[in-house]
C-alpha positions in Angstrom: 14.0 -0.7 -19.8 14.1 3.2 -20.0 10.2 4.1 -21.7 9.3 8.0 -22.2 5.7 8.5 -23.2 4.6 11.6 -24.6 1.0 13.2 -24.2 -1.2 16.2 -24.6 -1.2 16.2 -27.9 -4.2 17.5 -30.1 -6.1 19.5 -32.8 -6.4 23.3 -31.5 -7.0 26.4 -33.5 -4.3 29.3 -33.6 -4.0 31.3 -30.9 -4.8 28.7 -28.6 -3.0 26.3 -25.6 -2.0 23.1 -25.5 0.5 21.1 -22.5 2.6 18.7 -23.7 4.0 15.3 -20.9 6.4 13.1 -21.2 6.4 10.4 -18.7 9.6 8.6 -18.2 10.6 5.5 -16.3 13.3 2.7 -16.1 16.0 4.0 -14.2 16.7 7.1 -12.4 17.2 10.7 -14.3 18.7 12.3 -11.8 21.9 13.0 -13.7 20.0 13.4 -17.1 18.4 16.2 -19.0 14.9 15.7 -20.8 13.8 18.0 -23.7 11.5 18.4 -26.6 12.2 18.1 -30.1 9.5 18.2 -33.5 9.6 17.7 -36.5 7.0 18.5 -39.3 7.0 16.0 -42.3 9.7 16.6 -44.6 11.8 18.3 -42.6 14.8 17.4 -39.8 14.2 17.2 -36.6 14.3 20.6 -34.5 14.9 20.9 -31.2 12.4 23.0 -29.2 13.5 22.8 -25.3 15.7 21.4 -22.9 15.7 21.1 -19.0 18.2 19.8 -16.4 17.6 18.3 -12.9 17.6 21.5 -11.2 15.4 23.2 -13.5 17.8 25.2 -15.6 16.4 25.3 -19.1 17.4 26.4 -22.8 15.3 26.7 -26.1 16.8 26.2 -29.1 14.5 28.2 -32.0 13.4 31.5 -31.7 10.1 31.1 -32.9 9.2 29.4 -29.5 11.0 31.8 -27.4 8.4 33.8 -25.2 6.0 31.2 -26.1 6.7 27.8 -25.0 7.7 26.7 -21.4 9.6 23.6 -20.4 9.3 22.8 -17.1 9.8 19.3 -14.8 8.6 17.3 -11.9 11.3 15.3 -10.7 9.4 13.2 -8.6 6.9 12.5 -11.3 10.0 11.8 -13.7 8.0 13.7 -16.0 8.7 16.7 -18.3 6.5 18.9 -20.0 5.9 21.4 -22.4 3.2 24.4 -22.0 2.3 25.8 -25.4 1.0 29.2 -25.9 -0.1 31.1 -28.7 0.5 28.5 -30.9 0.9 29.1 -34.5 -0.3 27.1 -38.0 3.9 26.6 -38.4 3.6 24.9 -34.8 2.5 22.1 -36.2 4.5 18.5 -36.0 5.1 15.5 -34.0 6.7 16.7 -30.6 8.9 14.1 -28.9 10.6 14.0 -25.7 14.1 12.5 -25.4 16.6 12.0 -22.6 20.4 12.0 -22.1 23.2 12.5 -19.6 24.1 15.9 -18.7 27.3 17.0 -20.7 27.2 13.8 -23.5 25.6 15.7 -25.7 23.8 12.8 -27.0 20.1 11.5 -26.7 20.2 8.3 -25.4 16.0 7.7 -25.0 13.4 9.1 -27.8 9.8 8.4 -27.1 7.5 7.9 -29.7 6.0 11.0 -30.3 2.8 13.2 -29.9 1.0 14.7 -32.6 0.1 18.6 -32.5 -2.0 20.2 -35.3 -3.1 24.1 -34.9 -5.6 25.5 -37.5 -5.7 28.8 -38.9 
């Protein structure tokens, strides 16, 4: 049974850090890519990042561009998001999800990590 667990996730003013982990298990990922969606209540889902098995990674909003790194440990299984300079409009829950490499689908979501930043 494929599980993703997200962490990291917490109260932190603007301008500051926070890292993001997904931890995933039940089969192997090798042929999968892992990334990072939120979504902030009332809205659609966005997607934020996405990283393949050798490390080659895209982000999908501007806004996170130059801020946000996505980044994975194969051996862990484990993806994860560093945060910096995060914004009031940063926050949302942040969820990891998984899928195999050209489907264009996610097949895994994990459950979700809340992220709040003050101003």
């Amino acid at each position: 049974q494929v599980q993703l667990v997200e962490s990291g996730g917490g109260l932190v003013q603007a301008g500051g850090s926070l890292r993001l982990s997904c931890a995933a298990s039940g089969r192997t990922f090798r042929n999968y890519v892992m990334g990072w969606f939120r979504q902030r209540p009332g809205e659609e889902r966005e997607f934020v990042a996405v990283i393949d098995w050798s490390g080659g990674s895209a982000y999908g909003t501007n806004s996170v561009k130059g801020r946000f790194t996505i980044s994975r440990d194969n051996v862990k299984n484990t993806v994860y998001l560093q945060m910096n300079s995060l914004k009031p409009e940063d926050t949302a829950v942040y969820l990891c999800a998984t899928g195999p490499v050209g489907s264009g689908a996610w097949q895994y979501w994990g459950q979700g990590t809340q992220v709040t930043v003050s101003s």
